[in-house]
mmJSON file of the N, C-alpha and C atoms, coordinates in Angstrom:
{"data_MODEL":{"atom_site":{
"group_PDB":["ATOM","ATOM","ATOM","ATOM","ATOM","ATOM","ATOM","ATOM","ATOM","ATOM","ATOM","ATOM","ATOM","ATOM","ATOM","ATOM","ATOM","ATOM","ATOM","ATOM","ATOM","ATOM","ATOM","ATOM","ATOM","ATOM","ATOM","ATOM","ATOM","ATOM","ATOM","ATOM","ATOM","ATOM","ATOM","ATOM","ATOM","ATOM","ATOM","ATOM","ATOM","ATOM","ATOM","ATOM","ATOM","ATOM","ATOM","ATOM","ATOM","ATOM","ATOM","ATOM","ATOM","ATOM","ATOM","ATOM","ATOM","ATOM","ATOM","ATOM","ATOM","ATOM","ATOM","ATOM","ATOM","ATOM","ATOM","ATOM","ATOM","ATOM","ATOM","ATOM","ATOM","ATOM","ATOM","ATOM","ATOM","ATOM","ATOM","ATOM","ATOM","ATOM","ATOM","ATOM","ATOM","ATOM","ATOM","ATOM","ATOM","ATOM","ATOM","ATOM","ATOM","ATOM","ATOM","ATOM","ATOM","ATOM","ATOM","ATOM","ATOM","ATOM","ATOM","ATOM","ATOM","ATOM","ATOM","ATOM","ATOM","ATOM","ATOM","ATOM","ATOM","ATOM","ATOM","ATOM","ATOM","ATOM","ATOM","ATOM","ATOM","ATOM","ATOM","ATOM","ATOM","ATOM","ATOM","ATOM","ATOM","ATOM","ATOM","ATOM","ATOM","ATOM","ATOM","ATOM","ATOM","ATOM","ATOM","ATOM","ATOM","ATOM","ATOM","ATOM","ATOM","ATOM","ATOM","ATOM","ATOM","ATOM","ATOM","ATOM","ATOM","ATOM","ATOM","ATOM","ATOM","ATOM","ATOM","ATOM","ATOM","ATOM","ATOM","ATOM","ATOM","ATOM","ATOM","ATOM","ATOM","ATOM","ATOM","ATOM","ATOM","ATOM","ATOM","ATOM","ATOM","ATOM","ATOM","ATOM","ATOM","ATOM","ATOM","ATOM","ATOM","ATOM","ATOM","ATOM","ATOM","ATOM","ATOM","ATOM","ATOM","ATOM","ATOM","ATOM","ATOM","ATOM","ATOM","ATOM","ATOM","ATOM","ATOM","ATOM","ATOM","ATOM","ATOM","ATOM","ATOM","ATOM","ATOM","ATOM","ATOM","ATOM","ATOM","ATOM"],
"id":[1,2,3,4,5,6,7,8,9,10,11,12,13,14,15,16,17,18,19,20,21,22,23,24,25,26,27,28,29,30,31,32,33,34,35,36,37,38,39,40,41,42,43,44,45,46,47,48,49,50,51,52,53,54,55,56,57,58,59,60,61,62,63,64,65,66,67,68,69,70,71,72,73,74,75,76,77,78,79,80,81,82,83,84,85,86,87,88,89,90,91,92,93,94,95,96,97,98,99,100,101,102,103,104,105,106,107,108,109,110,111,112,113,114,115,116,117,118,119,120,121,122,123,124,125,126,127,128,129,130,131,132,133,134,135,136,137,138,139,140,141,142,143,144,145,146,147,148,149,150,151,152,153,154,155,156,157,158,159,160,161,162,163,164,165,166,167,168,169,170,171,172,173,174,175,176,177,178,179,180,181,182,183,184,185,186,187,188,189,190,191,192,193,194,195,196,197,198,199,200,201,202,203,204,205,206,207,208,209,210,211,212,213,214,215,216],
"type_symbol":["N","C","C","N","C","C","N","C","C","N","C","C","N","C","C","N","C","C","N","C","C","N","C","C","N","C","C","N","C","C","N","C","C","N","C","C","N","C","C","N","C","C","N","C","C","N","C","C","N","C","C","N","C","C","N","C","C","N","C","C","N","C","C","N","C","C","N","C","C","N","C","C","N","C","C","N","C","C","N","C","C","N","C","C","N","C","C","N","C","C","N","C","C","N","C","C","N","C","C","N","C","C","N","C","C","N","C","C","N","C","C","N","C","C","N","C","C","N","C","C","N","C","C","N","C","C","N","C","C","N","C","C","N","C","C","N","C","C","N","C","C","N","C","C","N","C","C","N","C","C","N","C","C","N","C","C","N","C","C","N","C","C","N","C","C","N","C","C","N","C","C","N","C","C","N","C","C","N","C","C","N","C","C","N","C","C","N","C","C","N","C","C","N","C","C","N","C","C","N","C","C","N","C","C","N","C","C","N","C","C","N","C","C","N","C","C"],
"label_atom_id":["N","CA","C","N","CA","C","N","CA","C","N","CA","C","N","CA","C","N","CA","C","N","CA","C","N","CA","C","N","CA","C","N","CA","C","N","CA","C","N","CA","C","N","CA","C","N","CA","C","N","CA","C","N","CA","C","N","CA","C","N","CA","C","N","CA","C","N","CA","C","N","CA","C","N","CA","C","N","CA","C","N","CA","C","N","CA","C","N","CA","C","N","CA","C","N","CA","C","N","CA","C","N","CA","C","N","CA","C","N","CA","C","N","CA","C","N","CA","C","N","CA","C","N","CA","C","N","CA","C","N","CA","C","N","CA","C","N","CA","C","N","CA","C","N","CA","C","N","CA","C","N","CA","C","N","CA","C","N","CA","C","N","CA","C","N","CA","C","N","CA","C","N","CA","C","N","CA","C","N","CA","C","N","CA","C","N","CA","C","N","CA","C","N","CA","C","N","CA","C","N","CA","C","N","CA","C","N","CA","C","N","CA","C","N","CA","C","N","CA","C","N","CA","C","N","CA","C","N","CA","C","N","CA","C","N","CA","C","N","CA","C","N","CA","C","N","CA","C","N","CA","C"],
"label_alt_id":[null,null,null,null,null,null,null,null,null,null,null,null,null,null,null,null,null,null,null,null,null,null,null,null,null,null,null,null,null,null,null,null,null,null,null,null,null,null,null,null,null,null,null,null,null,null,null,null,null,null,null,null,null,null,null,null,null,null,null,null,null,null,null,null,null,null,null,null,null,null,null,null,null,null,null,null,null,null,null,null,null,null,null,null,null,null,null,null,null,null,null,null,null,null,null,null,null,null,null,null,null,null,null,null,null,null,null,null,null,null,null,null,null,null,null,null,null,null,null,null,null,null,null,null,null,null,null,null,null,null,null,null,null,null,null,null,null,null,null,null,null,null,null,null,null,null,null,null,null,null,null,null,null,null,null,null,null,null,null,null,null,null,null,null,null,null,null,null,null,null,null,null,null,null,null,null,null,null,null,null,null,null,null,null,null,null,null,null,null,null,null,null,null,null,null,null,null,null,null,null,null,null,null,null,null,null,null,null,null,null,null,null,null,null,null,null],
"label_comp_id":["UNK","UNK","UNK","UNK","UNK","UNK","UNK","UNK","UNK","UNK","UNK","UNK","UNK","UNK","UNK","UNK","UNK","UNK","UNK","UNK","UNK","UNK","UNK","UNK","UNK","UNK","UNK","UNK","UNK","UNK","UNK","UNK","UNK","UNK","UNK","UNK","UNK","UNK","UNK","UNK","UNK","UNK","UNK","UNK","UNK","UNK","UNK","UNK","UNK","UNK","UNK","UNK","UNK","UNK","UNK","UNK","UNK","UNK","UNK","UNK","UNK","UNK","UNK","UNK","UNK","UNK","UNK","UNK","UNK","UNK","UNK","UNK","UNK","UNK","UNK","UNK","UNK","UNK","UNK","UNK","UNK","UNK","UNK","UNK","UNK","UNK","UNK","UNK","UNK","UNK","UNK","UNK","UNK","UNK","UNK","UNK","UNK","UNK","UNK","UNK","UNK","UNK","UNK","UNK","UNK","UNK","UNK","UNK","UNK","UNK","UNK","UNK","UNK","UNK","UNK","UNK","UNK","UNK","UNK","UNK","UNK","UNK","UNK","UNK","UNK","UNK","UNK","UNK","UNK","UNK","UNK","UNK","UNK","UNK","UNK","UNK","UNK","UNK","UNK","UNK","UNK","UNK","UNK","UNK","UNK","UNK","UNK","UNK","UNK","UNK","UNK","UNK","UNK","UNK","UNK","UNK","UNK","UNK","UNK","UNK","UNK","UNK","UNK","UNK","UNK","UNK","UNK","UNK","UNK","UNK","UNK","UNK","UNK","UNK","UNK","UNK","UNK","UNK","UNK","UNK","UNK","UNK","UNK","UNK","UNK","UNK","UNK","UNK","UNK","UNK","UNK","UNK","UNK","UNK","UNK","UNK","UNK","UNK","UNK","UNK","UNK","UNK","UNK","UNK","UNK","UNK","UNK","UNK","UNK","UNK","UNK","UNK","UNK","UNK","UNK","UNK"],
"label_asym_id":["A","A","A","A","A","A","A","A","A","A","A","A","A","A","A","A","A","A","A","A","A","A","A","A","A","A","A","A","A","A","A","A","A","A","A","A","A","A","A","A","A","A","A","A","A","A","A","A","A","A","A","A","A","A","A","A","A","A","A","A","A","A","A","A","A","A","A","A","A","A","A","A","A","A","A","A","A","A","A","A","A","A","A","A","A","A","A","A","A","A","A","A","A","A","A","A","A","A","A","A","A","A","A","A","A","A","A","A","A","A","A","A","A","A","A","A","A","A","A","A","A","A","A","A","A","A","A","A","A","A","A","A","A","A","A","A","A","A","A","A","A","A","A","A","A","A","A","A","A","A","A","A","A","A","A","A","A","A","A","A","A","A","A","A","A","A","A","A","A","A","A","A","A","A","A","A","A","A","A","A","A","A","A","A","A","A","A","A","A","A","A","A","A","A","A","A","A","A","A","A","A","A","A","A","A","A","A","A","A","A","A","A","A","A","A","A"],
"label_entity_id":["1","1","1","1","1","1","1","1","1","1","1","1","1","1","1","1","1","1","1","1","1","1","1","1","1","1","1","1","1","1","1","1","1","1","1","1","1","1","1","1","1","1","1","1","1","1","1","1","1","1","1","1","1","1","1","1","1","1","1","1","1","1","1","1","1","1","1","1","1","1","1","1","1","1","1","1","1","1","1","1","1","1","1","1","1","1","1","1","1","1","1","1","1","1","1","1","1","1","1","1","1","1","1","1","1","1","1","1","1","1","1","1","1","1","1","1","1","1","1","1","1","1","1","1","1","1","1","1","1","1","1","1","1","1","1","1","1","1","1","1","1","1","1","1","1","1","1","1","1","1","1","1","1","1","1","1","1","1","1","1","1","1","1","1","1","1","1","1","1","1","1","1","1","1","1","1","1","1","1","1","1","1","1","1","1","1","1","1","1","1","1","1","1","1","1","1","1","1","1","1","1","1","1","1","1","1","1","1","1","1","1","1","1","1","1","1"],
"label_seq_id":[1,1,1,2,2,2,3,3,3,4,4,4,5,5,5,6,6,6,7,7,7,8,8,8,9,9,9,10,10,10,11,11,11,12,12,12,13,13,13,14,14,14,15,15,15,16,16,16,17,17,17,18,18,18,19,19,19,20,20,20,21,21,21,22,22,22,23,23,23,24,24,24,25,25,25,26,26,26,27,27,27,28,28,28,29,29,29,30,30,30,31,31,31,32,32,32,33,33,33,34,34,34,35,35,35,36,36,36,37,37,37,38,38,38,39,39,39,40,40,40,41,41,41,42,42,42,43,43,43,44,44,44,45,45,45,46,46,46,47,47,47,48,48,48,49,49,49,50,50,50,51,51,51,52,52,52,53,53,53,54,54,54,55,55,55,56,56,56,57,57,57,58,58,58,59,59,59,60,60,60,61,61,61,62,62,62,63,63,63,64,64,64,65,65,65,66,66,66,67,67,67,68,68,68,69,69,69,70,70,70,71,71,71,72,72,72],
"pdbx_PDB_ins_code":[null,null,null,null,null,null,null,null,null,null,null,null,null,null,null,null,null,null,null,null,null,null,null,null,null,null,null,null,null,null,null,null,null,null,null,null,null,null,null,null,null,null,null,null,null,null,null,null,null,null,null,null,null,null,null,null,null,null,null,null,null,null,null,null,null,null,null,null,null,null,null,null,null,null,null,null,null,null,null,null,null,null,null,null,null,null,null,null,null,null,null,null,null,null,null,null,null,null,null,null,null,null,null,null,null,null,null,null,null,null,null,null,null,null,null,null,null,null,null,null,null,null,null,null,null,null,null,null,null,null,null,null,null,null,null,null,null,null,null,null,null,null,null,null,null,null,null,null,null,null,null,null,null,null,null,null,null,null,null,null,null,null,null,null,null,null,null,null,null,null,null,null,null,null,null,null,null,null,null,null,null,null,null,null,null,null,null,null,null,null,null,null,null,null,null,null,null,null,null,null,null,null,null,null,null,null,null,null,null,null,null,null,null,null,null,null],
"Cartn_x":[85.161,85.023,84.93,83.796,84.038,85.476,85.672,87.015,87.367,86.054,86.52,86.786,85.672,86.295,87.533,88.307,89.482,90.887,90.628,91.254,91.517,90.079,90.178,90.824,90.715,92.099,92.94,93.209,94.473,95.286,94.88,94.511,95.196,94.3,94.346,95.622,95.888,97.168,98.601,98.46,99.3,99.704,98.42,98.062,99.07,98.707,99.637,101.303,101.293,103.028,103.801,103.089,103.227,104.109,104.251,104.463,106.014,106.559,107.771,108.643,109.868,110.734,111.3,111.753,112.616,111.711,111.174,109.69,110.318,111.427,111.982,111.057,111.189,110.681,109.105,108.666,106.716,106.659,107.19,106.94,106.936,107.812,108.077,106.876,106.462,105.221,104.277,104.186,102.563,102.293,103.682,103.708,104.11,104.535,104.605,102.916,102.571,100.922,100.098,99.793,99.384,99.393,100.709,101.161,100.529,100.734,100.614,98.682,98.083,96.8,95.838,96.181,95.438,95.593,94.307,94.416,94.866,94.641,95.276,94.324,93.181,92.13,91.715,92.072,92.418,93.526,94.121,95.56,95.45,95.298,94.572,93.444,92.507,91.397,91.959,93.113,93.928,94.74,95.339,96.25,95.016,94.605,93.171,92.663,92.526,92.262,93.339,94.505,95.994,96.185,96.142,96.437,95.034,94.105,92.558,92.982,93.802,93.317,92.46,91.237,90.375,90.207,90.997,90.938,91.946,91.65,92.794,93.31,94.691,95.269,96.858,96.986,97.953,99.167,100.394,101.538,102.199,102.116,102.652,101.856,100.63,100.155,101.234,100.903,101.273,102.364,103.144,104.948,105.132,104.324,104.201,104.072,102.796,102.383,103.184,103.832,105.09,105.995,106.491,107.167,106.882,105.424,104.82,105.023,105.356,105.254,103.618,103.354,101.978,101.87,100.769,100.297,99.761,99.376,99.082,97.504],
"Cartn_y":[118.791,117.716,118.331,117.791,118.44,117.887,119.473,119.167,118.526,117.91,116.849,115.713,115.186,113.55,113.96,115.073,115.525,114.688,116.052,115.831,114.198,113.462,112.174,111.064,111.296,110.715,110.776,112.134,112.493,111.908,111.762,111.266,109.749,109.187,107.711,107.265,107.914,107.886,108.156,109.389,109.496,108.521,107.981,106.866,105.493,105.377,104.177,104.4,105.727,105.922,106.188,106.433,106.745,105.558,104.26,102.922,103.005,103.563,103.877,104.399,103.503,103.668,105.076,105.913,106.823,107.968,109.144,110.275,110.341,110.823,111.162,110.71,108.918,108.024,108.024,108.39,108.425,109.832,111.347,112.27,112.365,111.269,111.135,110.687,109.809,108.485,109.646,109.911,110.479,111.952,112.129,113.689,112.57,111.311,110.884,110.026,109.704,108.885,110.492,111.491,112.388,112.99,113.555,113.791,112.687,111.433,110.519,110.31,110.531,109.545,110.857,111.889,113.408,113.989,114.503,115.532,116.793,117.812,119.074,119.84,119.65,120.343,120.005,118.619,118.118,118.607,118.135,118.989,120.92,121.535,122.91,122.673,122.288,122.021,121.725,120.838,120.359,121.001,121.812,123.054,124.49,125.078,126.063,125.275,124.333,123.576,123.648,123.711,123.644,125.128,125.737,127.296,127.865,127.943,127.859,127.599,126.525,126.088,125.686,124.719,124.852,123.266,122.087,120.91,120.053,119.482,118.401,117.661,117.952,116.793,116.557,115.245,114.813,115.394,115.821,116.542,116.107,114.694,114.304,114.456,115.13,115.245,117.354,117.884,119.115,119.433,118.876,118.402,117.744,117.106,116.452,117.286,118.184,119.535,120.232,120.772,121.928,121.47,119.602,119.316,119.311,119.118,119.076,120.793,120.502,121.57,122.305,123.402,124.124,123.462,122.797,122.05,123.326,123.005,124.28,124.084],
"Cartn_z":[106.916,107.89,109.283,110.24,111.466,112.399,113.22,113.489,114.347,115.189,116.651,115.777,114.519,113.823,113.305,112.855,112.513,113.808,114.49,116.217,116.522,116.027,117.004,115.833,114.577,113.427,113.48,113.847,114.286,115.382,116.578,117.875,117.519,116.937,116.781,116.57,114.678,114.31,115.343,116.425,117.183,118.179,118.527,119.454,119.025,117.89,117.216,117.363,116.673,117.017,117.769,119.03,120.266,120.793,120.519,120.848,120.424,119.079,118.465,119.912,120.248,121.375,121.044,119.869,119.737,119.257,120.04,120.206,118.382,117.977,116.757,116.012,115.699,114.991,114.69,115.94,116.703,115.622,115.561,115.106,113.603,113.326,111.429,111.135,112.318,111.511,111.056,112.485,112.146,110.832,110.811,110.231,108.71,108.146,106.867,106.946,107.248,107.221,107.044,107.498,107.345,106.421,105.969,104.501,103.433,103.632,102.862,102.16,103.639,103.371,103.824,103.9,104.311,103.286,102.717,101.684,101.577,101.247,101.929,102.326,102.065,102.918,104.371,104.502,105.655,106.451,106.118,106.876,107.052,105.79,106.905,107.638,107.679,108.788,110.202,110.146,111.328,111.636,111.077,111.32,111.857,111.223,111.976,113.254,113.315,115.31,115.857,115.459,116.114,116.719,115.951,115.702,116.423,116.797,117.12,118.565,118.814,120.234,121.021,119.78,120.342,120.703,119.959,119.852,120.567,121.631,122.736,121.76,121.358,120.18,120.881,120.761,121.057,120.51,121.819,121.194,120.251,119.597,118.414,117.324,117.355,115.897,115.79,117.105,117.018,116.047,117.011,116.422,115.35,114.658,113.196,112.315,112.846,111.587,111.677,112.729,112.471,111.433,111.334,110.548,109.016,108.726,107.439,106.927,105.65,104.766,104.696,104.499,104.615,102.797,102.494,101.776,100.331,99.332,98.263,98.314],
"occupancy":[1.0,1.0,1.0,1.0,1.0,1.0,1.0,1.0,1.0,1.0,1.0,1.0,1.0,1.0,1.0,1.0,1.0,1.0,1.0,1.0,1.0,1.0,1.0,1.0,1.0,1.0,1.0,1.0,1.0,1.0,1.0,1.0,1.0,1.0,1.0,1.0,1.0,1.0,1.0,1.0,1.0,1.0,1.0,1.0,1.0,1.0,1.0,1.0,1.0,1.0,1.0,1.0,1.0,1.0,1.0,1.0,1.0,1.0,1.0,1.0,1.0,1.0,1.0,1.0,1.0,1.0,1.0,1.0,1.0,1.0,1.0,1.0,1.0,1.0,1.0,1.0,1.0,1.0,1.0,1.0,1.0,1.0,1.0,1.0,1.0,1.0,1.0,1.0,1.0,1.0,1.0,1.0,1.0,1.0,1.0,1.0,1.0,1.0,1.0,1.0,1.0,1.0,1.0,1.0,1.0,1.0,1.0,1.0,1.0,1.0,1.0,1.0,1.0,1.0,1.0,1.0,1.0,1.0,1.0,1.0,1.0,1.0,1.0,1.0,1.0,1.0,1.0,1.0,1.0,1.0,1.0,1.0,1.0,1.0,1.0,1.0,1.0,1.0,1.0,1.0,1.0,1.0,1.0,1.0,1.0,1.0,1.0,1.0,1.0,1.0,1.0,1.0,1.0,1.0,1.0,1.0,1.0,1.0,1.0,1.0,1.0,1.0,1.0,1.0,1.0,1.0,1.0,1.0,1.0,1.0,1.0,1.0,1.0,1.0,1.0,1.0,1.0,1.0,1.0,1.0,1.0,1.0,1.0,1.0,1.0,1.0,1.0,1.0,1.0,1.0,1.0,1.0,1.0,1.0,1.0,1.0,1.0,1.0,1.0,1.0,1.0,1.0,1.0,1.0,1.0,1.0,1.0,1.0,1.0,1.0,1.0,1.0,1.0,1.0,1.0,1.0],
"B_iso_or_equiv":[0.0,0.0,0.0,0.0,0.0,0.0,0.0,0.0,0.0,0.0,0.0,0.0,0.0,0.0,0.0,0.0,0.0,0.0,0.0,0.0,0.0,0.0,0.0,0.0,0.0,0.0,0.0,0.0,0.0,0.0,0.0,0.0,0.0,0.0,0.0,0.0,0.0,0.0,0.0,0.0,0.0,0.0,0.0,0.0,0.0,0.0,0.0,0.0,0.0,0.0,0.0,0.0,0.0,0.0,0.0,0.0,0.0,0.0,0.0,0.0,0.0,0.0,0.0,0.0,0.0,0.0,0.0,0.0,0.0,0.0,0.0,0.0,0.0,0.0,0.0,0.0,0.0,0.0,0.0,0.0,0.0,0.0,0.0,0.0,0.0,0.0,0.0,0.0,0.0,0.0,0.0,0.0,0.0,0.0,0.0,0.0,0.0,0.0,0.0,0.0,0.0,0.0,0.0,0.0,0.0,0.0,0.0,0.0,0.0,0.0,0.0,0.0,0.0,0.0,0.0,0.0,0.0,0.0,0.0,0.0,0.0,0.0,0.0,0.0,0.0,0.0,0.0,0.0,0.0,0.0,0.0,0.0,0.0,0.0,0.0,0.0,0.0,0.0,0.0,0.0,0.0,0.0,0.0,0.0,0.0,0.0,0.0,0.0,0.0,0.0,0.0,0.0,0.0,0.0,0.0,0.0,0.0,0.0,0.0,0.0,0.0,0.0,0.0,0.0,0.0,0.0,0.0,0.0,0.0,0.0,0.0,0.0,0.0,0.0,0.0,0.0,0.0,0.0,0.0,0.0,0.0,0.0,0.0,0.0,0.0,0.0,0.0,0.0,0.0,0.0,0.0,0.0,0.0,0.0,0.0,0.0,0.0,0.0,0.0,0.0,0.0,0.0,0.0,0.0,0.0,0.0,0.0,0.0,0.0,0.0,0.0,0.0,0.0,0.0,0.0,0.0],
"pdbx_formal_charge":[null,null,null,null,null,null,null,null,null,null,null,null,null,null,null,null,null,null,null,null,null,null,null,null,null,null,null,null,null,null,null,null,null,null,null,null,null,null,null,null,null,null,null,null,null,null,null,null,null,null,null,null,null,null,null,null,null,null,null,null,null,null,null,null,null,null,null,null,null,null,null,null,null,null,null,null,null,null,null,null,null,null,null,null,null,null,null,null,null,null,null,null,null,null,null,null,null,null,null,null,null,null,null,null,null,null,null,null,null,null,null,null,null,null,null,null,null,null,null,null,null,null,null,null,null,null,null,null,null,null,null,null,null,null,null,null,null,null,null,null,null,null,null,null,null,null,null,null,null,null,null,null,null,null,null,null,null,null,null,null,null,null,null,null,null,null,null,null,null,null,null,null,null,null,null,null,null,null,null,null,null,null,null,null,null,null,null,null,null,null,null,null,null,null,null,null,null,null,null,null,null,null,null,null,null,null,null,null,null,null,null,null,null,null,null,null],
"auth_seq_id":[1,1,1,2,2,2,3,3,3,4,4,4,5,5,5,6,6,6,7,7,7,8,8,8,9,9,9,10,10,10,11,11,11,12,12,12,13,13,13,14,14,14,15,15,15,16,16,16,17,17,17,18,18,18,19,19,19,20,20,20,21,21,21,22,22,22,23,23,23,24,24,24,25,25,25,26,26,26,27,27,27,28,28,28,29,29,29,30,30,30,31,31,31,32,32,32,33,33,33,34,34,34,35,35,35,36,36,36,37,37,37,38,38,38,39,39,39,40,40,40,41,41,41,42,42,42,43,43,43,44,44,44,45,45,45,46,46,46,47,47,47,48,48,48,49,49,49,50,50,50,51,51,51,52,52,52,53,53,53,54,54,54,55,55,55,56,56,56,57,57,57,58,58,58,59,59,59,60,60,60,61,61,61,62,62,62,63,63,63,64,64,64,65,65,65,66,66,66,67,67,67,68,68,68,69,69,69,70,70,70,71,71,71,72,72,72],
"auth_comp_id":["UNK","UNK","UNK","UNK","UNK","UNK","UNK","UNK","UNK","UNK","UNK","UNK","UNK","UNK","UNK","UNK","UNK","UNK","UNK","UNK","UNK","UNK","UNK","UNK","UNK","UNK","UNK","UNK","UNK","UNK","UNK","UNK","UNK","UNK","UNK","UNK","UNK","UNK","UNK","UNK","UNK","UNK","UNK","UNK","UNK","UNK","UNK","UNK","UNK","UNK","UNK","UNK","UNK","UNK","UNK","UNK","UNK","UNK","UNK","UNK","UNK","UNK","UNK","UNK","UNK","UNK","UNK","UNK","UNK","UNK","UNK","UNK","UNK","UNK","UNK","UNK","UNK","UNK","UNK","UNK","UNK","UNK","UNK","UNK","UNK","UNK","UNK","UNK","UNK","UNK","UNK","UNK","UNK","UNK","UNK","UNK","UNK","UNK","UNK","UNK","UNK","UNK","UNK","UNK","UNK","UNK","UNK","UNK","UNK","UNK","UNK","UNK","UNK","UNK","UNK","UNK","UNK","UNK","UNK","UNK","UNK","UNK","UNK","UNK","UNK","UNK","UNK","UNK","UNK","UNK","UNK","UNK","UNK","UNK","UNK","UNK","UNK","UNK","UNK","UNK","UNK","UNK","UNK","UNK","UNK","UNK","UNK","UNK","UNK","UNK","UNK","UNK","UNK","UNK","UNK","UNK","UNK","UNK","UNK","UNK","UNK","UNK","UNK","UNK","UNK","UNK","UNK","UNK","UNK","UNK","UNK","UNK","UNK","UNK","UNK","UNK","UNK","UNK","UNK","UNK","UNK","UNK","UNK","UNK","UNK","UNK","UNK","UNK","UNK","UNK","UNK","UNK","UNK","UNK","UNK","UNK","UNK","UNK","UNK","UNK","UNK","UNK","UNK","UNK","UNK","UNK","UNK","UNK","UNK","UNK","UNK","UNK","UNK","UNK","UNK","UNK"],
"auth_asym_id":["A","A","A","A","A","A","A","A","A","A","A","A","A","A","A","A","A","A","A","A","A","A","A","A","A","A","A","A","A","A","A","A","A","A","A","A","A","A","A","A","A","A","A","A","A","A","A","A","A","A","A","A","A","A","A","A","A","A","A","A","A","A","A","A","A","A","A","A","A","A","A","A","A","A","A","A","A","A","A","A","A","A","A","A","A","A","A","A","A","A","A","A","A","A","A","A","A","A","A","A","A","A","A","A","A","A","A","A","A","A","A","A","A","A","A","A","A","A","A","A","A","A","A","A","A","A","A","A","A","A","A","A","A","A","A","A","A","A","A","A","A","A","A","A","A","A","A","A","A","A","A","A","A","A","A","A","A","A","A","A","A","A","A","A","A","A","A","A","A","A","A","A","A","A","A","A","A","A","A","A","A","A","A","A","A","A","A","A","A","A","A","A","A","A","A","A","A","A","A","A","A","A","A","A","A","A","A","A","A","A","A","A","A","A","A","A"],
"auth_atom_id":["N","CA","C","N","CA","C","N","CA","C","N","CA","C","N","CA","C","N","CA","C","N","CA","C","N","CA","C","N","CA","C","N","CA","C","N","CA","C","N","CA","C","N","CA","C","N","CA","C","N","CA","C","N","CA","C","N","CA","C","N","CA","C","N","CA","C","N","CA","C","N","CA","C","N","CA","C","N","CA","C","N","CA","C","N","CA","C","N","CA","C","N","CA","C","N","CA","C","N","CA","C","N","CA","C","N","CA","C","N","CA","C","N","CA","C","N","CA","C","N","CA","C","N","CA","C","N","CA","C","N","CA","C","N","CA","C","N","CA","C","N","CA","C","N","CA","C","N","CA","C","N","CA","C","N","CA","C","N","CA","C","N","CA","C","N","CA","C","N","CA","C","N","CA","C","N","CA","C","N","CA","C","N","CA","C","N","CA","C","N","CA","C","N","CA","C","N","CA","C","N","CA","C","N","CA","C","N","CA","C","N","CA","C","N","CA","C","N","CA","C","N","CA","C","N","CA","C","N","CA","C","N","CA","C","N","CA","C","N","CA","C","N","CA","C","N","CA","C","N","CA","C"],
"pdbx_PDB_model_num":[1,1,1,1,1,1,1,1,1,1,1,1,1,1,1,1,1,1,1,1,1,1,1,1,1,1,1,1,1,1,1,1,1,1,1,1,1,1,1,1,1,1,1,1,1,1,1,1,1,1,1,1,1,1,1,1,1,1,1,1,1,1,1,1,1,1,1,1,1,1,1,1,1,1,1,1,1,1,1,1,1,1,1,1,1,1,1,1,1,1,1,1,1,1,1,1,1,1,1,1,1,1,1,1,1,1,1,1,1,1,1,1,1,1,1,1,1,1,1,1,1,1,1,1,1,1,1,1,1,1,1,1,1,1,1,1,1,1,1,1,1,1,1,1,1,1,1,1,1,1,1,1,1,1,1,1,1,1,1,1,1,1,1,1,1,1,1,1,1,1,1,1,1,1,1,1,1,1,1,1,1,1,1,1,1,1,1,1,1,1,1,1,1,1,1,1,1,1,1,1,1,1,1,1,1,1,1,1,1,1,1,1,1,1,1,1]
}}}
């Protein structure tokens, strides 16, 4: 998948949980919807742009993937 429509899913999703009063709560969402509804080829694709530095992604997807387990 190219990695800006990646970035901007990502984006979105953060966008939504961003609204969650407690950052805690905002960081679970996005890092359990991700896990949940992201495949794992997805999720490394989004991790290599993270790690890359090459993609503007909202600090709650960042902080989500650190929380996600590295996928098999």
């Amino acid at each position: 998948m190219n990695p800006q429509n990646l970035s901007e899913m990502a984006n979105s999703i953060a966008d939504f949980f961003a609204a969650e009063p407690v950052r805690a709560d905002a960081v679970r969402g996005v890092a359990n919807h991700i896990d949940k509804f992201w495949e794992p080829r997805m999720q490394k694709q989004l991790r290599a742009c993270i790690a890359r530095g090459d993609e503007h992604l909202h600090p709650l997807v960042i902080e989500a993937m650190q929380r996600l387990g590295i996928p098999a």
